[in-house]
SEZADO-256390 format. One record per residue: residue number from 1; residue in one letter; x, y, z of N, C-alpha, C, O, CB in turn. Coordinates in steps of 0.02 Angstrom, whole numbers. Glycine has a CB too. Example, Ala and Ser with C-alpha at 12.3 -4.5 7.8 and 13.67 -1.06 7.14 Angstrom:
<recs>
num_residu_n.east_n.north_n.up_ca.east_ca.north_ca.up_c.east_c.north_c.up_o.east_o.north_o.up_cb.east_cb.north_cb.up
1_a_660_-284_390_615_-225_390_660_-165_390_712_-166_423_565_-224_452
2_s_642_-112_354_684_-53_357_645_2_394_670_57_402_704_-30_286
</recs>
This chain:
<recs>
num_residu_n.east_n.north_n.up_ca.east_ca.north_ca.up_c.east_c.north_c.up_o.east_o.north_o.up_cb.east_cb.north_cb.up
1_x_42_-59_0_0_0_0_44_62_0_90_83_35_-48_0_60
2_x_17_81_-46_72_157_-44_48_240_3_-4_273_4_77_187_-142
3_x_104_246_32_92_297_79_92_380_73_135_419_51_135_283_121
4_x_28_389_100_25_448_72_57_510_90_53_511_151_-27_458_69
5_x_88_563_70_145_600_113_80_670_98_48_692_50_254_607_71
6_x_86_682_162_49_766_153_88_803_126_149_798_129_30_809_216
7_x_52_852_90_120_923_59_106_967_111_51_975_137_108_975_-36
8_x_182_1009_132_175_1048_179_144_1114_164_129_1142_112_231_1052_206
9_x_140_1131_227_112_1212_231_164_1244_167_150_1264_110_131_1260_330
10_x_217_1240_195_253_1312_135_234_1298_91_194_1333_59_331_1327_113
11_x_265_1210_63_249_1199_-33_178_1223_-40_176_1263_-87_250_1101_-70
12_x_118_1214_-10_55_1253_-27_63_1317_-28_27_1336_-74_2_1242_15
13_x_96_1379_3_83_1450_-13_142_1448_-79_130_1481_-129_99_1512_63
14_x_182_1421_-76_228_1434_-150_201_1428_-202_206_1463_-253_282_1393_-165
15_x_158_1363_-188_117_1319_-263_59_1400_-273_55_1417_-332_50_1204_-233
16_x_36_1427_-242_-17_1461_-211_9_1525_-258_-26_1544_-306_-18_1466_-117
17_x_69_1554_-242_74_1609_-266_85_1603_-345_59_1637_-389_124_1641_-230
18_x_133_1548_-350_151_1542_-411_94_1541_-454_90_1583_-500_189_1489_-419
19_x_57_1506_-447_-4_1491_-477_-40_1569_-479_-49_1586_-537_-47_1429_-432
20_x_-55_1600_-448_-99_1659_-431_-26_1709_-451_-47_1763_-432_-139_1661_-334
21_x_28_1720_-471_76_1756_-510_79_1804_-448_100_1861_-459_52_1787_-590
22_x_65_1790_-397_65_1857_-334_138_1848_-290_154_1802_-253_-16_1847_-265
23_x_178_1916_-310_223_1952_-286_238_1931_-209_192_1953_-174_202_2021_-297
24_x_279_1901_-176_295_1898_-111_286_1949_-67_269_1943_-8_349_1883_-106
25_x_298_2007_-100_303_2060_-40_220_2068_-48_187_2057_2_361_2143_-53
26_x_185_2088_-110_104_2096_-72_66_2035_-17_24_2048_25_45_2099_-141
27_x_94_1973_-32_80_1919_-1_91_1954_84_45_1969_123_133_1852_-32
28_x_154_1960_95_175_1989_148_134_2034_175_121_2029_235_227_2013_140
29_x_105_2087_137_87_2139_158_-8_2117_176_-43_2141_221_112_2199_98
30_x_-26_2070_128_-99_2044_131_-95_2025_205_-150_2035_230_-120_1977_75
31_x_-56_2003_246_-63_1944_306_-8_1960_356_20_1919_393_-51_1858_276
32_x_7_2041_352_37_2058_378_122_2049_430_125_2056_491_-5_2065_385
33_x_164_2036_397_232_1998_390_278_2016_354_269_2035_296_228_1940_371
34_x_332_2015_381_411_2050_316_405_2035_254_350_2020_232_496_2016_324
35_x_459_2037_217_457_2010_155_492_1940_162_479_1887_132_490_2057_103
36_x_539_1952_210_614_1907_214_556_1859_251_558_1804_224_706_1942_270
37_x_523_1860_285_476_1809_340_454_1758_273_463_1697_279_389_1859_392
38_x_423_1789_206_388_1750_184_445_1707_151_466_1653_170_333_1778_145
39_x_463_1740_104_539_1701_87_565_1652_126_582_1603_93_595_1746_88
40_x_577_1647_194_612_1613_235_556_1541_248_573_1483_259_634_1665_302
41_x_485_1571_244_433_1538_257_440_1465_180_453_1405_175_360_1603_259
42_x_431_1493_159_455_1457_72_484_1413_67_460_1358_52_495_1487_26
43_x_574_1433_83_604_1419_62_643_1358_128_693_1323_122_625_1475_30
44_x_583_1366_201_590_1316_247_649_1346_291_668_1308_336_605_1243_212
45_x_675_1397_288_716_1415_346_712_1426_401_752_1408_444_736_1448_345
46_x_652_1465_408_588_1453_462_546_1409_461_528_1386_407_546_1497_466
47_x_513_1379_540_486_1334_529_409_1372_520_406_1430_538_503_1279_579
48_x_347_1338_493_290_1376_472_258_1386_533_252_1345_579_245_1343_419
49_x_232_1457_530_197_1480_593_139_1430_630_101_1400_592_162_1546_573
50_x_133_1422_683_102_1404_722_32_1460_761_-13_1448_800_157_1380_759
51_x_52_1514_730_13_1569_772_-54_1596_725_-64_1622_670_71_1640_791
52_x_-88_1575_779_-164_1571_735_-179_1645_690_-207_1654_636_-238_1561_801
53_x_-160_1672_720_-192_1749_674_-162_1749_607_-197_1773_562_-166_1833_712
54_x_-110_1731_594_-49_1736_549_-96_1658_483_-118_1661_426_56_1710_611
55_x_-92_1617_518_-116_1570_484_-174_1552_440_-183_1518_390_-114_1541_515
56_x_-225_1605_499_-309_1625_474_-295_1675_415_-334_1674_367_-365_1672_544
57_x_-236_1722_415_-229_1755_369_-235_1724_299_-279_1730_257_-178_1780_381
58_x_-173_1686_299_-152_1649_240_-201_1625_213_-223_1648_160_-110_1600_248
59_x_-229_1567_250_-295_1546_235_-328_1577_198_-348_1549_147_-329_1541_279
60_x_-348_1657_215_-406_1705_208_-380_1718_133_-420_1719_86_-412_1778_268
61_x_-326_1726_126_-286_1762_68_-304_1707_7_-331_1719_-46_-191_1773_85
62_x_-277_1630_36_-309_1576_-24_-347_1559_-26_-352_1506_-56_-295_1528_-39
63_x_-387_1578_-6_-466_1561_6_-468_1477_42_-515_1446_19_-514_1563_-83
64_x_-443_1454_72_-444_1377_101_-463_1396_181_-458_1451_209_-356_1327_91
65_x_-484_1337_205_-506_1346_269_-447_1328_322_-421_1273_312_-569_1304_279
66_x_-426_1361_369_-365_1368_427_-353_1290_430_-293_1279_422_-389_1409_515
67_x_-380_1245_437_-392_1202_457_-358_1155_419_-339_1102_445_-447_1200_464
68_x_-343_1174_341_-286_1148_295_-215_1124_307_-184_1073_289_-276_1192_256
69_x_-196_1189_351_-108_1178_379_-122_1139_448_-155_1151_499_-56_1269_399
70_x_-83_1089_427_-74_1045_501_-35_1109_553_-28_1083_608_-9_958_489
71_x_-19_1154_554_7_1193_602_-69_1208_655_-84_1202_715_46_1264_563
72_x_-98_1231_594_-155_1265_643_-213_1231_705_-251_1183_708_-201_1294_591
73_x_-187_1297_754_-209_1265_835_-294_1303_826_-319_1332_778_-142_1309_928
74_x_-323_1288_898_-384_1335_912_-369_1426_905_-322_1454_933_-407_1317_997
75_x_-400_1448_877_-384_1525_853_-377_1570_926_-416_1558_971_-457_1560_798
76_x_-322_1626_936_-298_1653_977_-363_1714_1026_-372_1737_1082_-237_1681_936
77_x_-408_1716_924_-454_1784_952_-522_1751_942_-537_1700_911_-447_1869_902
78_x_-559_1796_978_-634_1762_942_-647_1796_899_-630_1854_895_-700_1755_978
79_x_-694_1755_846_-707_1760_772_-787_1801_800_-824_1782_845_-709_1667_717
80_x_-794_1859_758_-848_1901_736_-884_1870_673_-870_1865_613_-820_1973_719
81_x_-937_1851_713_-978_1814_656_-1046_1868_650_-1089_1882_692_-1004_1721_681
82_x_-1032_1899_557_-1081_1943_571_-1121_1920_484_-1098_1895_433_-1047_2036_593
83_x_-1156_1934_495_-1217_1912_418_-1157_1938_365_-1121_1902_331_-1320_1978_407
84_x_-1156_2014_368_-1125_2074_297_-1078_2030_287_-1070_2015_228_-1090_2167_310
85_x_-1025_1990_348_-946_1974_309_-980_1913_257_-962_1904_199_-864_1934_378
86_x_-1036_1871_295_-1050_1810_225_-1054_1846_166_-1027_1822_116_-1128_1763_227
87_x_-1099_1931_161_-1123_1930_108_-1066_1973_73_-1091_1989_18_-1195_1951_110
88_x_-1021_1993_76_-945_2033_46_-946_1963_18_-963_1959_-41_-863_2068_104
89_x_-928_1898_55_-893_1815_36_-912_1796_-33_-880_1767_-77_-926_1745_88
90_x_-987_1827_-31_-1044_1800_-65_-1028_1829_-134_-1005_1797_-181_-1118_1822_-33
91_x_-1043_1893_-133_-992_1947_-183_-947_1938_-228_-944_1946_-289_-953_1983_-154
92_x_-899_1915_-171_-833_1917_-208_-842_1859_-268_-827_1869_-327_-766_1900_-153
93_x_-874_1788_-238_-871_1740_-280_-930_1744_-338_-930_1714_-392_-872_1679_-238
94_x_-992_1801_-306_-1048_1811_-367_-1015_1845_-437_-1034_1835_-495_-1113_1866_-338
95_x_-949_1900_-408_-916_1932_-460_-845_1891_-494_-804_1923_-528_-899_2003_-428
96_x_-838_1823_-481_-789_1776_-528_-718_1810_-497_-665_1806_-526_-801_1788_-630
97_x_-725_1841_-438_-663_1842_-418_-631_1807_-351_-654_1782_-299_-654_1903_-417
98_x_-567_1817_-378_-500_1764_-308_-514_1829_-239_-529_1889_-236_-358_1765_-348
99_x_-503_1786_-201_-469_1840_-142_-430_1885_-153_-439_1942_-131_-432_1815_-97
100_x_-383_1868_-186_-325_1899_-194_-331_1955_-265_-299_2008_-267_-268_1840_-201
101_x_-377_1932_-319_-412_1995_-347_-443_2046_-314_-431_2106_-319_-456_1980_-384
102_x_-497_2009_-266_-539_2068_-229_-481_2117_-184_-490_2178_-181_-602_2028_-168
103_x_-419_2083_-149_-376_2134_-120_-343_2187_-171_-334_2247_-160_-322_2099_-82
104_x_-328_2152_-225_-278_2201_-255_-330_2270_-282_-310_2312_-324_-230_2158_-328
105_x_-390_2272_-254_-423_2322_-281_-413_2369_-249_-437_2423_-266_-481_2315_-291
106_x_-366_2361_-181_-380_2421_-125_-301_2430_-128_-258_2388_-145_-423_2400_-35
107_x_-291_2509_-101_-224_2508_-80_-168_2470_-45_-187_2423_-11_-225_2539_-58
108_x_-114_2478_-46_-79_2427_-8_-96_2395_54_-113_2338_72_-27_2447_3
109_x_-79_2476_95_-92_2483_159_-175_2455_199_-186_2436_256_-78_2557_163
110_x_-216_2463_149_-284_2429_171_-320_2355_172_-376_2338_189_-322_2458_139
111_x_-250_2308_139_-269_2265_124_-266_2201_168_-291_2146_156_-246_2266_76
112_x_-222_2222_232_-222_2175_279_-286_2185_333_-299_2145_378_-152_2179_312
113_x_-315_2232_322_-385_2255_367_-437_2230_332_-487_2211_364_-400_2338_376
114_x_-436_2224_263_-508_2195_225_-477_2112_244_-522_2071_232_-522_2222_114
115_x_-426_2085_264_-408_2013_261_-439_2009_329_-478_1963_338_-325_1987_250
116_x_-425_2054_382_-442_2037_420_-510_2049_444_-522_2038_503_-405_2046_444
117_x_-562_2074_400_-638_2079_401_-646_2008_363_-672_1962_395_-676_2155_357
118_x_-628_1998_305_-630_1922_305_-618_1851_349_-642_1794_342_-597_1915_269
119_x_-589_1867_379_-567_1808_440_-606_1824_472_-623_1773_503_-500_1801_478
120_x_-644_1877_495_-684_1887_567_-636_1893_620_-633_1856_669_-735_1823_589
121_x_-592_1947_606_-558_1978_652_-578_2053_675_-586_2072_733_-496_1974_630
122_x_-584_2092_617_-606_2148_633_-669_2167_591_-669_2160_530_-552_2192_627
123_x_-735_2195_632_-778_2205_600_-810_2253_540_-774_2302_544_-795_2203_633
124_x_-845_2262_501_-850_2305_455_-829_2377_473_-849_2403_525_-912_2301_433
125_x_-797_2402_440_-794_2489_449_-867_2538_465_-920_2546_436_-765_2521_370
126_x_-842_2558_515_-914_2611_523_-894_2678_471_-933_2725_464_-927_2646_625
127_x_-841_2676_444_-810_2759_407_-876_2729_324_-861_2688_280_-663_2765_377
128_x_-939_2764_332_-975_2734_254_-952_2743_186_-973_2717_135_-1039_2762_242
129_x_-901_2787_194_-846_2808_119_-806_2729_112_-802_2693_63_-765_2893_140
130_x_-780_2720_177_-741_2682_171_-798_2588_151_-774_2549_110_-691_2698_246
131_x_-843_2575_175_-885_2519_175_-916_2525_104_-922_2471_75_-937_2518_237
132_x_-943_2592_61_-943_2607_24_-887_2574_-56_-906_2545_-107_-947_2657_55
133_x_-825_2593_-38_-784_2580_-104_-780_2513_-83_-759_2487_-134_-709_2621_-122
134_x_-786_2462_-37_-786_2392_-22_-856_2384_-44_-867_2325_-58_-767_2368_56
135_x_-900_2416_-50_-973_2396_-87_-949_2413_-168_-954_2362_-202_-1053_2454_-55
136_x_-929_2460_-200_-921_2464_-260_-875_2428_-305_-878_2419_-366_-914_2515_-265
137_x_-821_2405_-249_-792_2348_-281_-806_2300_-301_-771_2263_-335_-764_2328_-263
138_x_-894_2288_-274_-904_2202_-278_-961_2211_-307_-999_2163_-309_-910_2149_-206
139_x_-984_2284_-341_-1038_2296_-369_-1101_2258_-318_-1138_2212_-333_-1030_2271_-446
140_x_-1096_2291_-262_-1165_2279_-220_-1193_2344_-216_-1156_2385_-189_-1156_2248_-142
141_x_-1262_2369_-239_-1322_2396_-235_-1306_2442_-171_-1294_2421_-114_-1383_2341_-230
142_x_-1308_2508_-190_-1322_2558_-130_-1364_2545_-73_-1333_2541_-21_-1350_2614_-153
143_x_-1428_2537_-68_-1481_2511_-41_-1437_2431_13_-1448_2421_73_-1543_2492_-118
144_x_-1411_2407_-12_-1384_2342_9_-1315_2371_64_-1308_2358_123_-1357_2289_-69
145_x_-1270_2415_21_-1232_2430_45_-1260_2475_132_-1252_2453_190_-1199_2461_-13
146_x_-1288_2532_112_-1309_2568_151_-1335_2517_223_-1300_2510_273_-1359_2610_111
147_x_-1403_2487_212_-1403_2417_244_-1352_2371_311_-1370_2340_361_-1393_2384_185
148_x_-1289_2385_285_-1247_2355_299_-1210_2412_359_-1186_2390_412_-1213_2329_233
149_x_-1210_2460_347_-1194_2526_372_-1231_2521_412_-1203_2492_459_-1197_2585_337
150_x_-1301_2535_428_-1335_2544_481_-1313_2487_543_-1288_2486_600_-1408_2541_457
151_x_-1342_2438_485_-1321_2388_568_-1261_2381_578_-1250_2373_638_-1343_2307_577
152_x_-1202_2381_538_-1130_2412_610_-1159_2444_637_-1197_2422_679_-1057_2458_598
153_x_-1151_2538_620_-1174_2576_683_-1254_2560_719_-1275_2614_738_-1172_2656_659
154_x_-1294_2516_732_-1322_2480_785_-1260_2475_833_-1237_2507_880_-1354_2407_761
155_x_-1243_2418_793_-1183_2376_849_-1121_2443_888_-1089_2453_940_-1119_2302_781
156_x_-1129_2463_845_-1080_2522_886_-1121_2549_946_-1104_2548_1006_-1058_2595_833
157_x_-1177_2572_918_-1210_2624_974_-1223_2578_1037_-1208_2589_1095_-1290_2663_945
158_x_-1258_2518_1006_-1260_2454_1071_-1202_2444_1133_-1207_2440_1194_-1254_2376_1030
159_x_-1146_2444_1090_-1066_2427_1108_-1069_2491_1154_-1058_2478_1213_-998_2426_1033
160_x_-1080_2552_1141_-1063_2580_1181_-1123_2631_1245_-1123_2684_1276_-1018_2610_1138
161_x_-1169_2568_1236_-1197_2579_1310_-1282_2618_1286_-1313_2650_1328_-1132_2643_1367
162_x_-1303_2610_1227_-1355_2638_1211_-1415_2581_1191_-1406_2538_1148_-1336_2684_1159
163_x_-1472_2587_1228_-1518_2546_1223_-1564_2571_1149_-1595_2623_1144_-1556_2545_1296
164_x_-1559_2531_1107_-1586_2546_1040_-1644_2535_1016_-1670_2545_961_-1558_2522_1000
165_x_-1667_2508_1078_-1730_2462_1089_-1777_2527_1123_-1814_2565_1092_-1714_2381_1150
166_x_-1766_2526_1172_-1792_2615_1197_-1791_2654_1181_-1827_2695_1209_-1780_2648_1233
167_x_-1745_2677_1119_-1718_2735_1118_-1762_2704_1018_-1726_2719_970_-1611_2754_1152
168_x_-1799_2685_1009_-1804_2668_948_-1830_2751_893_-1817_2767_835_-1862_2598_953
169_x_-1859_2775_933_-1907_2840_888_-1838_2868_883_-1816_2862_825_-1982_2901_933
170_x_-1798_2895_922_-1737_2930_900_-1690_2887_857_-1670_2917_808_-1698_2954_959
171_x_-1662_2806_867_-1649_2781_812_-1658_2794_745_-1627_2829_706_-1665_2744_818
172_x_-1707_2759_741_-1775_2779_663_-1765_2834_665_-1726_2844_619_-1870_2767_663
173_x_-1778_2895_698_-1759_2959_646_-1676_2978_613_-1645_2995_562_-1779_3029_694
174_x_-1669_2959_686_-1556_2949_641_-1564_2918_580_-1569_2944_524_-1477_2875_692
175_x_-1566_2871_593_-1560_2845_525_-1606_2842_460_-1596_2810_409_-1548_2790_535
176_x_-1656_2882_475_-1702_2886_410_-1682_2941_388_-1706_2956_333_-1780_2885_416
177_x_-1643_2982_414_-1614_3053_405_-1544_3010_360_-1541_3005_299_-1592_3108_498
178_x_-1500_2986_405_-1452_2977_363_-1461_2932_312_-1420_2939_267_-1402_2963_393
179_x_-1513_2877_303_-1513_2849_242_-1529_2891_201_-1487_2892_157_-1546_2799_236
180_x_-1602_2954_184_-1607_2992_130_-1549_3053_122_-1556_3103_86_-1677_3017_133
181_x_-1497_3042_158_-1441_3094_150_-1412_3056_83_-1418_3070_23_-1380_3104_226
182_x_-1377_3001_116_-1310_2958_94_-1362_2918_33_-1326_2897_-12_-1264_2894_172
183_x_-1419_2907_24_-1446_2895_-40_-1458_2922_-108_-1453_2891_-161_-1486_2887_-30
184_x_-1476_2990_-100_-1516_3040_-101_-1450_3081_-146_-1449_3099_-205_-1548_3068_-18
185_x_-1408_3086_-104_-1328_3118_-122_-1296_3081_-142_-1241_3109_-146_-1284_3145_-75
186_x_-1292_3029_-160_-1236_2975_-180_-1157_3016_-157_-1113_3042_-192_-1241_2956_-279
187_x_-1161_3011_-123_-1081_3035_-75_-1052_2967_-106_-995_2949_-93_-1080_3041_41
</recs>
């Protein structure tokens, strides 16, 4: 009977990039890490991370589930499980694109924060300019987008000590105000 040898973590992000033609250093920069880290990661000089955040990254970046690399332990943070991140997921794959297409749409610097709204590390942006060009990237509907806006800021106002439930007539007017603003104006 012939035995089956797992391929390791690195040979999968090498096979990964090569295949996907993606640059080491954006790799780096997607999942937040040196350049020399990934390189070293590769090429086995280092041994492959063990540290869940780092790993959920990668994952996030190839679209595979953490659970792929025999490295990966129980995750360090808890995961934000919120409806909007399924429906960005949903998006990305309704519009025929990789992960790693949908990142290269954003600046450098922003691209380890949309990885990490993908993993359910950090939750949607309350900035609506900013939740906005992550809606126009994926060609999702104003109305949808906007949507998505409100209930973060719910969760914000909740988060920070406001009963939304009581306080509903002033709710509903906030936001029936700011939806015919930010509709109305296409800001």
């Amino acid at each position: 009977m012939k035995q089956i040898i797992p391929e390791k973590s690195s040979e999968k992000v090498a096979k990964f990039l090569k295949k996907n033609s993606l640059h080491k250093r954006d790799f780096a920069e997607m999942i937040g890490v040196t350049l020399s880290y990934v390189y070293n990661l590769i090429d086995e000089t280092v041994p492959f991370s063990t540290r869940g955040t780092t790993i959920e990254r990668i994952a996030t970046v190839m679209d595979v589930n953490p659970d792929d690399f025999n490295e990966y332990r129980i995750p360090q943070e808890p995961i934000l499980v919120d409806e909007s991140v399924e429906t960005l997921k949903n998006y990305i794959k309704d519009n025929n694109l990789s992960v790693v297409a949908f990142l290269k749409a954003f600046p450098r610097k922003k691209r380890i924060d949309i990885v990490d709204i993908l993993r359910g590390a950090l939750p949607l942006p309350v900035d609506y300019k900013e939740l906005k060009l992550i809606g126009k990237t994926l060609n999702i509907p104003d109305e949808e987008v906007y949507n998505m806006w409100e209930g973060r800021m719910k969760q914000v106002l909740e988060s920070s000590g406001m009963n939304i439930y009581s306080n509903s007539g002033l709710v509903s007017s906030m936001f029936d105000c700011a939806k015919r603003y930010l509709l109305e104006h296409k800001t």
